[in-house]
C-alpha positions in Angstrom: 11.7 23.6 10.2 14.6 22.8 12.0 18.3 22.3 9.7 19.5 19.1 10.4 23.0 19.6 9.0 26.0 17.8 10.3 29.4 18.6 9.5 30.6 14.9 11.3 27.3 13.2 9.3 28.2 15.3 5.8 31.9 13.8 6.3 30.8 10.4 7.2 29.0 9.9 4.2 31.9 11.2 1.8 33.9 8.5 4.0 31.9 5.8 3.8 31.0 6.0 -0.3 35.1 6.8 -1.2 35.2 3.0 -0.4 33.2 2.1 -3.0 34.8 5.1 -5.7 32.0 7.6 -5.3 33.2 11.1 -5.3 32.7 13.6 -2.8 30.1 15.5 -4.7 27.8 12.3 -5.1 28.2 11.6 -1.7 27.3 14.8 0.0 24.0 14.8 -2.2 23.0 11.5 -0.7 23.1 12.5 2.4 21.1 15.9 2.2 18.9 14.1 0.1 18.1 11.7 2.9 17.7 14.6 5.1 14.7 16.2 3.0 13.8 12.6 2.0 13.4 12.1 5.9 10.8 14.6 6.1 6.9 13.3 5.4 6.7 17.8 5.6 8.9 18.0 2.8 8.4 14.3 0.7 6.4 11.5 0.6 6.6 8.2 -1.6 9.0 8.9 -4.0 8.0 12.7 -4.5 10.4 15.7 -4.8 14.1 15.2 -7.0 17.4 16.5 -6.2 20.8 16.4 -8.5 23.9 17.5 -8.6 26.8 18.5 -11.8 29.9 16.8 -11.5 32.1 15.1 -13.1 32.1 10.8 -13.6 34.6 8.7 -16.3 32.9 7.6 -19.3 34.2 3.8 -20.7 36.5 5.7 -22.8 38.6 6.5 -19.4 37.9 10.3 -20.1 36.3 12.5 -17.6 32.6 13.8 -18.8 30.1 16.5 -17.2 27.3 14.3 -15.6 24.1 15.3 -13.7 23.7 13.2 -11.5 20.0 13.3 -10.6 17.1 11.3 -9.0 16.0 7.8 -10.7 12.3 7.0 -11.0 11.6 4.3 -8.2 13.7 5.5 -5.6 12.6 7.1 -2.3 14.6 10.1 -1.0 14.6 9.1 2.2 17.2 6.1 2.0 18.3 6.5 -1.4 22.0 5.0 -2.5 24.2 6.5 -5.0 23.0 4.3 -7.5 19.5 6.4 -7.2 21.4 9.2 -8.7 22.3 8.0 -12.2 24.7 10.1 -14.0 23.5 11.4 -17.5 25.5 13.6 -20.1 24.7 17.4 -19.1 25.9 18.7 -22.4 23.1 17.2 -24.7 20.4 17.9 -21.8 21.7 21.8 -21.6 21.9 21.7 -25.9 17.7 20.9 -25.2 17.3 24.0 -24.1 17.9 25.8 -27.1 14.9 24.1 -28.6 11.0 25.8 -28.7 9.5 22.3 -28.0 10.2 18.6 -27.0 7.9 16.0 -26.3 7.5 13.5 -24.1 9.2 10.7 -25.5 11.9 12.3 -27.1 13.0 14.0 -23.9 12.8 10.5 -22.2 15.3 9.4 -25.2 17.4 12.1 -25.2 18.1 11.7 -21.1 18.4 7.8 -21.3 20.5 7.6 -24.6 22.5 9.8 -22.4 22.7 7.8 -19.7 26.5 6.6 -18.7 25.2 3.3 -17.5 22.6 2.0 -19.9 21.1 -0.3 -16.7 20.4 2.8 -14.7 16.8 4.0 -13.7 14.9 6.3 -16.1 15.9 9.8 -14.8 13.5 12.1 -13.4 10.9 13.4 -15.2 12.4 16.9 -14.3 15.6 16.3 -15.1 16.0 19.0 -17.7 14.6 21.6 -15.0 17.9 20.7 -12.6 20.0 20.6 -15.9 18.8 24.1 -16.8 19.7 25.6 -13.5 23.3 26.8 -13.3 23.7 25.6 -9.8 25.6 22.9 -8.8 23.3 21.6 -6.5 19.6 21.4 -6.8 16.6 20.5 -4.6 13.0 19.7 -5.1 10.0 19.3 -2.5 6.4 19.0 -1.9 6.3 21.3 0.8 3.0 21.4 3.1 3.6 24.6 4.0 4.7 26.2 0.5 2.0 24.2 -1.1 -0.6 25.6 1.6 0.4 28.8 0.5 0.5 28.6 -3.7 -3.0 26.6 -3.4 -4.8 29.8 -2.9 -6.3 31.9 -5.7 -4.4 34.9 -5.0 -1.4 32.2 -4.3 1.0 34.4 -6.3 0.8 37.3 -3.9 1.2 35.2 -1.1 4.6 34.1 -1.8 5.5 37.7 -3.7 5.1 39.0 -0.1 6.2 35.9 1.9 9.7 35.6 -0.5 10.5 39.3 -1.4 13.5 38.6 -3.9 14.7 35.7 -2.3 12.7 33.5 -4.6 10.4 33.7 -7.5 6.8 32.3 -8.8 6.6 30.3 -11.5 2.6 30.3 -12.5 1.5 26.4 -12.9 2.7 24.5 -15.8 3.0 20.3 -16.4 5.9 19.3 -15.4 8.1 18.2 -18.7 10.8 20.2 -21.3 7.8 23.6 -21.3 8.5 23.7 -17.3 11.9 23.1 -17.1 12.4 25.9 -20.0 9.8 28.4 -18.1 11.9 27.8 -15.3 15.3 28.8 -16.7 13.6 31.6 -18.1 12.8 32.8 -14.4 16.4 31.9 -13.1 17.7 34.0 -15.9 16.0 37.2 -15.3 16.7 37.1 -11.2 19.8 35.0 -11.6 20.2 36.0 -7.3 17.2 34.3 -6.3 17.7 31.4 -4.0 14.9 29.0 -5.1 11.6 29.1 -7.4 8.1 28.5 -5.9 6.1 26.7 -8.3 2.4 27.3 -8.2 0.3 24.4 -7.2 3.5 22.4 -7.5 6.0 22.8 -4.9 9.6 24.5 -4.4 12.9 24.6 -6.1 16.3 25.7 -3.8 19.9 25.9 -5.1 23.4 26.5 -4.6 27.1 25.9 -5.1 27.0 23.5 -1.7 25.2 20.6 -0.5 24.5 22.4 2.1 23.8 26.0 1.0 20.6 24.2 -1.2 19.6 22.1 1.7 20.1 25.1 4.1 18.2 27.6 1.5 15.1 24.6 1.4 14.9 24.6 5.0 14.9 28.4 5.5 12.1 29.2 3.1 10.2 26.4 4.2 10.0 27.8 7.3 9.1 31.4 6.1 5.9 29.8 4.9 5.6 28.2 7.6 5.6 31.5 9.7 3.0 33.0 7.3 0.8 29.9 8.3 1.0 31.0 11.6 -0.2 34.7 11.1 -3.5 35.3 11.4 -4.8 31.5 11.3 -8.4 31.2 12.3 -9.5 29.7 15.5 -11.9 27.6 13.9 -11.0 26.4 10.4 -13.7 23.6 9.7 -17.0 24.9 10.9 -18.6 21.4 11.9 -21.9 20.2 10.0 -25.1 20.2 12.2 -25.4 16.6 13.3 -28.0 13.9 15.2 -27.6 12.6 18.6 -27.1 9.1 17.3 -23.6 7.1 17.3 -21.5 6.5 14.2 -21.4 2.8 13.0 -18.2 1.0 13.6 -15.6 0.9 11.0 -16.0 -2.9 10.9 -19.3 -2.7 10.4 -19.2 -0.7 7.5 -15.7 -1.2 5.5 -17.2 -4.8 4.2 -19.6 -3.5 2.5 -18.0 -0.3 1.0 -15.5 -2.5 -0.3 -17.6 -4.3 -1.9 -19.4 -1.4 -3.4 -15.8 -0.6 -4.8 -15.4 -3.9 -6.5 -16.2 -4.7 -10.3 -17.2 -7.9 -12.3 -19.5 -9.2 -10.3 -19.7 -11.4 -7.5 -18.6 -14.7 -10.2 -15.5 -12.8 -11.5 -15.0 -9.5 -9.0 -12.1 -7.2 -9.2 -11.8 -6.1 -6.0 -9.8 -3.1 -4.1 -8.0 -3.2 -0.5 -9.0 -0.6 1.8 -6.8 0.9 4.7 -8.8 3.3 7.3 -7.7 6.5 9.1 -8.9 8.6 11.5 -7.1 11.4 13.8 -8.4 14.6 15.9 -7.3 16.6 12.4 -8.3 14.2 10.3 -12.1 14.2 12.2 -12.3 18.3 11.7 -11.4 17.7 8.0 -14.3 15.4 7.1 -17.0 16.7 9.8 -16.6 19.7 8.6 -19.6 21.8 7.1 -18.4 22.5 3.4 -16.9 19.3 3.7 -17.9 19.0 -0.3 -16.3 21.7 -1.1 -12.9 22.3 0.3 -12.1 18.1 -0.2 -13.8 17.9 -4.3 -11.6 20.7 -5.0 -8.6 18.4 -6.0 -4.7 17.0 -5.0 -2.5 19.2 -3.5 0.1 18.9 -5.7 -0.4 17.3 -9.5 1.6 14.4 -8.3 -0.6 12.7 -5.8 -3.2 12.7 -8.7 -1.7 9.4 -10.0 -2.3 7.5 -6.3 -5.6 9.5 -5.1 -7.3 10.6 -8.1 -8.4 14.1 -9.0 -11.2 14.3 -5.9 -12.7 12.0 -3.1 -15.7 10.6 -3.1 -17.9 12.0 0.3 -20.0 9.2 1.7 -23.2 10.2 4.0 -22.5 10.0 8.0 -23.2 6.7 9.1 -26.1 6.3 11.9 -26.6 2.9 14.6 -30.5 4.6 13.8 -30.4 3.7 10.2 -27.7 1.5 8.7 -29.0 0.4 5.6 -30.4 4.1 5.0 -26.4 4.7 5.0 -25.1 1.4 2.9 -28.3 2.9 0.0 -26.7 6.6 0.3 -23.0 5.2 -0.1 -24.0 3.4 -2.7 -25.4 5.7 -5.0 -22.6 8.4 -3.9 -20.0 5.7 -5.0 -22.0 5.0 -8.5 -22.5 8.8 -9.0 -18.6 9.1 -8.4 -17.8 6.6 -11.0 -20.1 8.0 -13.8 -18.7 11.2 -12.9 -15.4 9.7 -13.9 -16.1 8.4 -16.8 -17.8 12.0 -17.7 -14.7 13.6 -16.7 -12.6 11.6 -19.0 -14.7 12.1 -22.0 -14.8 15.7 -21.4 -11.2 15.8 -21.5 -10.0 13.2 -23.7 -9.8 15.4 -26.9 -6.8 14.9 -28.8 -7.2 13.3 -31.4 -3.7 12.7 -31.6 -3.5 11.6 -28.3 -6.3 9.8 -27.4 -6.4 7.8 -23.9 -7.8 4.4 -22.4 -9.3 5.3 -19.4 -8.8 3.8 -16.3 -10.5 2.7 -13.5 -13.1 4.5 -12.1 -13.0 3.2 -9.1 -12.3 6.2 -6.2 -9.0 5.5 -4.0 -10.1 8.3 -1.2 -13.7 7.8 0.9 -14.3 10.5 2.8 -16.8 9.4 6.5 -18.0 12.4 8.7 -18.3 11.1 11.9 -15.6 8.4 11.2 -12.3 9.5 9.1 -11.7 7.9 5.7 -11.0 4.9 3.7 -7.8 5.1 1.4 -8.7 2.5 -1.7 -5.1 0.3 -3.5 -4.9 -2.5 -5.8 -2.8 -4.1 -2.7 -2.6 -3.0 0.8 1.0 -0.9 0.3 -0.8 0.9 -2.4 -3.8 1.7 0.0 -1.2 2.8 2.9 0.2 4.8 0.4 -3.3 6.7 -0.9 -4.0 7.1 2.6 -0.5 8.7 3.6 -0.9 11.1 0.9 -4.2 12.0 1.8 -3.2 12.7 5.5 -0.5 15.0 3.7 -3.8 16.5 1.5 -5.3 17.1 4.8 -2.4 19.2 6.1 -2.2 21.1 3.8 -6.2 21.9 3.0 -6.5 22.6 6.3 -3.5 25.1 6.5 -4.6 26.7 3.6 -7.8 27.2 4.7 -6.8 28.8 7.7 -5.6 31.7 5.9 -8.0 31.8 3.2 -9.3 29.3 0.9 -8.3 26.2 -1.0 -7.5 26.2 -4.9 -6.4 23.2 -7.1 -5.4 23.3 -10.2 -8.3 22.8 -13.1 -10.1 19.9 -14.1 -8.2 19.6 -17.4 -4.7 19.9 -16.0 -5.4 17.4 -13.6 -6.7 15.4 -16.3 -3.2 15.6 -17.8 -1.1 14.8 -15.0 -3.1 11.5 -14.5 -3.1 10.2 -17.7 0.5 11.5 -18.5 2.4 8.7 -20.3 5.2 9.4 -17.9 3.1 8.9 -14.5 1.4 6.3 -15.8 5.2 4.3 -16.2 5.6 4.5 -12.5 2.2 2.1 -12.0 4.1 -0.4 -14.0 2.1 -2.5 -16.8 3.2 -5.8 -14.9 1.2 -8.8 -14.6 -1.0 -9.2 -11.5 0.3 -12.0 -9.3 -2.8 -14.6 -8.9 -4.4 -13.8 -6.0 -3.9 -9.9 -6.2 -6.4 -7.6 -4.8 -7.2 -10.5 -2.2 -7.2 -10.4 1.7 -6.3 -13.6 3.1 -6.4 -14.5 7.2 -4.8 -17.6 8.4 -5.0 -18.8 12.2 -2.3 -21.1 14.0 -0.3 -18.6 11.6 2.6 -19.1 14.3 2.8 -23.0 13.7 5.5 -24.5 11.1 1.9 -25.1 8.4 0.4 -21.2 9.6 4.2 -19.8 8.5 4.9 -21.9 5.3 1.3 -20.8 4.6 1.2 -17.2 5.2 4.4 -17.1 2.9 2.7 -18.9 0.1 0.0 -16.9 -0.4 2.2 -13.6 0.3 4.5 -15.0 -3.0 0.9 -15.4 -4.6 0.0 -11.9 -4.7 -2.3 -12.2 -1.4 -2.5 -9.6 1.5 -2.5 -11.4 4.8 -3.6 -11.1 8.5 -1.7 -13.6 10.9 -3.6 -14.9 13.8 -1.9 -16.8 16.7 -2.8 -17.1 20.2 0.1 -14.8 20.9 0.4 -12.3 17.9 4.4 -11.6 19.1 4.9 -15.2 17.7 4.0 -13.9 14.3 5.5 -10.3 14.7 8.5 -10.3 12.5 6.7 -12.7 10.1 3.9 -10.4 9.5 6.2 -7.4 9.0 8.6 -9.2 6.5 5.2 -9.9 4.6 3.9 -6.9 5.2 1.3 -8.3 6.9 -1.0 -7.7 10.5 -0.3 -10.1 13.3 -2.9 -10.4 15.3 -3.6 -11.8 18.6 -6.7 -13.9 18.7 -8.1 -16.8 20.6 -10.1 -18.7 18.2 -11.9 -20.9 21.2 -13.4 -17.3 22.7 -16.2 -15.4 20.5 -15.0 -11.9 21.4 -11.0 -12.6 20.9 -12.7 -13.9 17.3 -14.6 -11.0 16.8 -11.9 -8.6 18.0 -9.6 -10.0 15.1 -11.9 -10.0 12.4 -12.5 -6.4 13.1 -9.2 -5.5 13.1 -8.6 -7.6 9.9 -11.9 -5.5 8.6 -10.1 -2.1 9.8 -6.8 -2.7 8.2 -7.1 -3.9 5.1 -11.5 -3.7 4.7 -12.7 -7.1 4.3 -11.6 -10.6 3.9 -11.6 -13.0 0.9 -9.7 -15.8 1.8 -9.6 -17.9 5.5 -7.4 -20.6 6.1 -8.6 -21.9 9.3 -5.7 -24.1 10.7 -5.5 -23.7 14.4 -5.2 -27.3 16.3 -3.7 -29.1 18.4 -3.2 -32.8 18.9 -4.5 -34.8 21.8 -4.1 -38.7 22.3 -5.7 -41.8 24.2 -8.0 -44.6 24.0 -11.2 -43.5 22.9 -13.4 -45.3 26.0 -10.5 -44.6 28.0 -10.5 -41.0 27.6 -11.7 -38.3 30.2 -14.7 -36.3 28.6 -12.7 -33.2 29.5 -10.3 -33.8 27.2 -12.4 -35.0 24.5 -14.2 -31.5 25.1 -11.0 -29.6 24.5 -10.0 -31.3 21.4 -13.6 -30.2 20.1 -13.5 -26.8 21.2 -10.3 -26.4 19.7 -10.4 -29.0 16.3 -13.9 -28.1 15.7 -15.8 -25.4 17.2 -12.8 -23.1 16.4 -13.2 -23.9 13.0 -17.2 -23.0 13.1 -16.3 -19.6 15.3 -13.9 -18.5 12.7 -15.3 -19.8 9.3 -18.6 -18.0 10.7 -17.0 -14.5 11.3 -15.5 -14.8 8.0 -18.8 -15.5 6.6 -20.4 -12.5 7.4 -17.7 -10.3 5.8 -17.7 -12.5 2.7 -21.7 -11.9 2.5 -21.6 -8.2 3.2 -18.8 -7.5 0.1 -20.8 -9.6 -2.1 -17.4 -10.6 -4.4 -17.8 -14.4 -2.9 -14.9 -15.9 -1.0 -13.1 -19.1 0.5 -12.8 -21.0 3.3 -9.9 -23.9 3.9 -10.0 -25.9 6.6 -7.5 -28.1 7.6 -8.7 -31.5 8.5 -6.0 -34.1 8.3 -5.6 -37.3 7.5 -7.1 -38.1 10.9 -10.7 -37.2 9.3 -10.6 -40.4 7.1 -8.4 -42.4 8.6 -8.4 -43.0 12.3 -5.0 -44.0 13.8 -5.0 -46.1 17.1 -5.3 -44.0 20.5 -5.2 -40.5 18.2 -9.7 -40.8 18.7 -10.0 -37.1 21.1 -7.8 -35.5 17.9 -9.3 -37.2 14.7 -12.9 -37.4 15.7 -13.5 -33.5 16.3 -10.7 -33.4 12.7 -14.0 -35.7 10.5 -16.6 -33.4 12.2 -14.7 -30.4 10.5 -14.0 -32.0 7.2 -18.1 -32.3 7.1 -18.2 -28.7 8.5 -16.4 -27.5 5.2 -18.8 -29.8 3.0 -21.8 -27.8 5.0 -20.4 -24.5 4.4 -20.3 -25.5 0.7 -23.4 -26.5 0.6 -25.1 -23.7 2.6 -23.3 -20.7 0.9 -22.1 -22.1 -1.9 -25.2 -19.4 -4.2 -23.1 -16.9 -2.5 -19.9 -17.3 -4.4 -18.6 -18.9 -1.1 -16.5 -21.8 -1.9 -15.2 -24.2 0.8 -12.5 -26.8 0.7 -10.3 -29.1 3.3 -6.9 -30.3 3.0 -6.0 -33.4 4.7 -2.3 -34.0 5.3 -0.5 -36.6 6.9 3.0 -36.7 9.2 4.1 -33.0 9.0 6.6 -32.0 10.6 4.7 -29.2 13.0 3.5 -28.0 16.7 1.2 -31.2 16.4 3.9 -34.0 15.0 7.0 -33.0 16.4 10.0 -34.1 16.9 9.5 -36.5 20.1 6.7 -37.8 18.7 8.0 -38.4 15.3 10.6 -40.8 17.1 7.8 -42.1 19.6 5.7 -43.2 16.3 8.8 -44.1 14.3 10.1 -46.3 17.4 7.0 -48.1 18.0 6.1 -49.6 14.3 10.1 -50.3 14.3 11.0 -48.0 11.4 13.6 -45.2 11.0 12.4 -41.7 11.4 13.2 -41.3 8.0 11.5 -44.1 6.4 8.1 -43.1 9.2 7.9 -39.8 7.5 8.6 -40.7 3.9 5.8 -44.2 4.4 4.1 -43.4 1.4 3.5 -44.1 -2.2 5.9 -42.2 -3.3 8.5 -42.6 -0.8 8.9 -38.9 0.0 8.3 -37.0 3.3 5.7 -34.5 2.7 6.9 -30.6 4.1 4.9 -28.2 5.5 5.6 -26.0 2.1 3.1 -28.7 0.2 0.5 -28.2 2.9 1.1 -24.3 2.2 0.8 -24.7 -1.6 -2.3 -26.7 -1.3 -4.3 -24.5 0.1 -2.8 -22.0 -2.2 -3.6 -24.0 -4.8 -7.5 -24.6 -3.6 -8.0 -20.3 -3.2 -6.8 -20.0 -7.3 -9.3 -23.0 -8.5 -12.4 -20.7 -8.7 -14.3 -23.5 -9.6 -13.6 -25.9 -6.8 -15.8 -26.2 -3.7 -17.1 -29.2 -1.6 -13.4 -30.7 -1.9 -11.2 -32.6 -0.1 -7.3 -32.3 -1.4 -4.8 -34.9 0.1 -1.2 -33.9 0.4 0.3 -36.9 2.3 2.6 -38.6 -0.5 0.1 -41.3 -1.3 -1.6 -43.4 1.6 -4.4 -45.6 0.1 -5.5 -46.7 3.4 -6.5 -43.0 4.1 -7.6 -42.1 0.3 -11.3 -41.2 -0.1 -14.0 -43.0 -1.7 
């Protein structure tokens, strides 16, 4: 590992956070923590801690010993001083004098210490850093260190690697039994310049920012020089294969996901799926003993909360025999999830203590031949399973180089997932509405596609952003953390190339809102058939081209779905010399009755909203004052000509369709959001 220690940096943060009061001490520790934050080698997703003891004024105006130490929720990486909330370091040292603690007390204890009662919860180690006598502490995740303690004879590994330098602390749950063990070990080689904790990860220190950022980078890199001695030339031996291609991912993430999902197809709980693949990542799950290196558990205890104690490994899947595949993952996916359960019975003991269990649902699928399927509640939650599984990966496949993989045991990973203090950082808040959901929108670049992808983002939804140019809908789809996609919804393979995509990313699709159009204008037996033509391609067969493909993924999950189509007014209510945009508009409002009708046994609902003078790519602003200017009327009183007197805003149009995904009982419907027009109300 390279040290990536700056004097001018170090100075430039103690510079920059004197402005706002923060002391030198509290300054240099943001700034190294950022360095090993930096570092997906070192820390991923909130993993790892770091403090510091110093010295903060309590309300009283009177200076007080603080520790000053990581807050639950923030990432290392671009952490702010206000990640590192000061507690009292006189009442956490007193702990130490005690032969037990429990969970909630010591959660007290460090928040009733707390010198800002607002401030994040602490770490869950933060009596381990207030035990240590350094002034500066750090804490990683190491691939490399964890490669080397997740062997069975791990110990003797780092005995030999670390010499004196540092010392083994065998596995123990993290909490006041650790953080005690750990002073114990400091005590008795009070010279050491870190601890290696089995199965766990590594503890540096020292009297500087940068001595315990130096110390972390130099033993990192010892075990990262042991990797390197004597590595195998062939780690994975592959599994004995056919001649026949792998399925596509598209093919096959629709259905897996719905394997995944529970309730049914009339009230599913469903999952979002990420996939990734890589040379490594290919090697890992072709391998022979694929079963057994990957079912051996988490690298560390805390991925266990995001990935679950093991994988579940799927068949490899053959063009030769699909649905021989789809039958194998099926049961391997139900044998995972009554091996859950079994798991959790078998460990859920304590009376005392006793758990709810949780899902069973697995968040890693493992796919020789392909890569693997990283399972969330929302898409971030799937990106993060899968970026801790590429980290699992790592390291497996380091460790095995030298020798052989080694979790920790069933029962203590057990523990770690259903520890009361893991489970806080899933949160008990309320799923937003349309949670768990996948939503794709076309014309997603237009003033109704943007107001719309928003909508359902605020709702809880996951969405894909189709445009005809997917750099129109760039910097929209990462503020939503979203996929822009390009996609030409008049050509079948630019259709078929997005839906695949959409399939790839996130694993299926629950939700379309087709709403790609454009407006074109003359008298009807005046018109040239050519532009009649492309009106139709674009205001109706693009509807059918994309409301198809979105079909077929709906049917192969099996959890239902919707489509929303939007019509306009135009579909009820012809307006003179608009004929080559309105006629092709009816033909699609009776395209989303026919798609209700046709799959509504499914659990496929369909619905149309029909909106009137938006402001948009279709009605803009020239034609607002052509429209306005011909009936004689203000542009103010031609968009608000309505019942209600009020121009109608792309935002209704947005919350409409919004509004038709949530009503689960609602197909076959047309929803007007034009302010009142009678002459273009429905019979």
């Amino acid at each position: 590992m390279k040290n990536l220690w700056s004097d001018r940096d170090a100075k430039a943060f103690v510079r920059r956070y004197a402005r706002d009061g923060i002391n030198r001490d509290l300054a240099l520790r943001v700034y190294t923590t950022r360095l090993l934050g930096g570092d997906p080698r070192l820390v991923l997703h909130g993993g790892g801690n770091t403090s510091v003891k110093t010295t903060a004024t309590d309300l009283n105006g009177d200076a007080v010993d603080v520790l000053c130490v990581k807050g639950s929720g923030w990432d290392m990486g671009d952490i702010e001083p206000a990640g590192l909330p000061a507690v009292r370091l006189d009442p956490l040292r007193e702990l130490g004098a005690l032969e037990a603690l429990n969970d909630e007390d010591m959660v007290n204890v460090q928040r009733r210490n707390l010198l800002d009662s607002k401030a994040p919860n602490p770490s869950v180690e933060t009596l381990l850093h207030a035990f240590m006598p350094h002034k500066f502490v750090d804490h990683t995740h190491s691939t490399a260190v964890l490669a080397l303690t997740d062997q069975p004879d791990g110990a003797a590994i780092c005995r030999d690697v670390y010499g004196d330098r540092a010392v083994c602390v065998p596995y123990i749950m993290p909490g006041f039994a650790l953080a005690r063990s750990c002073a114990s070990y400091q005590q008795k080689n009070p010279d050491v310049e870190g601890l290696i904790l089995l199965k766990h990860g590594i503890f540096t220190f020292g009297e500087t920012a940068e001595e315990a950022y130096g110390r972390m980078i130099d033993l990192v890199s010892r075990a990262e020089r042991r990797l390197r001695e004597g590595r195998k030339t062939r780690i994975f031996v592959p599994a004995k294969t056919g001649a026949a291609t792998s399925l596509r991912v598209s093919d096959i993430a629709p259905r897996l996901r719905g394997m995944l999902s529970m309730g049914g197809q009339n009230d599913p709980t469903r999952f979002v799926m990420t996939f990734r693949t890589s040379a490594a990542i290919r090697r890992f799950v072709d391998g022979k003993e694929l079963s057994r290196y990957a079912r051996q558990g988490p690298v560390t205890p805390d991925h266990a909360i995001r990935i679950k104690a093991k994988p579940v490994v799927l068949p490899r899947p053959e063009k030769s025999d699909p649905e021989g595949f789809f039958k194998s993952a099926g049961r391997a996916i139900e044998k995972y999830k009554t091996d859950y359960a079994a798991y959790f019975l078998r460990n859920n003991t304590d009376p005392q203590d006793l758990k709810t269990q949780l899902d069973p649902v697995p968040r890693v699928l493992l796919v020789p031949g392909l890569g693997f399927f990283a399972v969330g509640k929302l898409a971030k939650l799937a990106d993060l399973a899968a970026d801790l599984y590429e980290n699992n990966v790592d390291v497996i496949t380091a460790a095995e180089g030298i020798g052989r993989f080694r979790s920790i045991t069933d029962r203590d990973m057990f523990d770690i997932e259903y520890w009361s203090l893991e489970q806080a950082k899933l949160g008990n808040a309320r799923e937003a509405a349309l949670a768990r959901q996948v939503v794709a929108i076309t014309g997603a670049g237009g003033v109704i596609g943007q107001a719309t992808a928003r909508a359902f983002r605020a709702a809880g939804a996951d969405v894909a952003l189709l445009d005809l140019d997917a750099g129109q809908v760039a910097d929209l789809a990462t503020e939503l953390g979203g996929l822009a996609l390009t996609c030409d919804v008049t050509d079948d393979k630019s259709v078929e190339r997005a839906f695949a995509a959409i399939a790839e990313r996130f694993g299926g699709l629950d939700v379309l809102v087709s709403n790609a159009g454009a407006a074109w204008q003359g008298r009807i037996g005046e018109v040239d058939d050519t532009v009649l033509r492309e009106s139709f391609e674009l205001n109706f067969f693009a509807h059918q081209r994309v409301a198809r493909a979105a079909v077929w993924i709906m049917q192969a999950q099996g959890t239902g779905g919707v489509l929303l189509f939007n019509t306009s007014k135009q579909a009820v209510n012809p307006g003179r010399n608009f004929g080559p945009y309105g006629l092709p508009k009816a033909a699609t409002l009776f395209l989303s009755r026919q798609y209700a009708l046709d799959y509504g046994a499914d659990g496929i609902r369909s619905n149309a909203v029909n909106a009137d003078r938006i402001r948009s790519g279709l009605l803009t602003d020239d034609m607002v004052r052509a429209r306005s200017t011909a009936r004689g009327l203000s542009e103010k009183d031609y968009m608000s000509g309505n019942l209600l007197g009020r121009e109608v805003l792309a935002t209704d149009v947005a919350q409409a369709f919004v509004d038709l995904a949530k009503s689960e009982k609602t197909t076959a419907a047309v929803l007007t959001v034009d302010g009142g027009n009678i002459e273009a109300a429905l019979r």
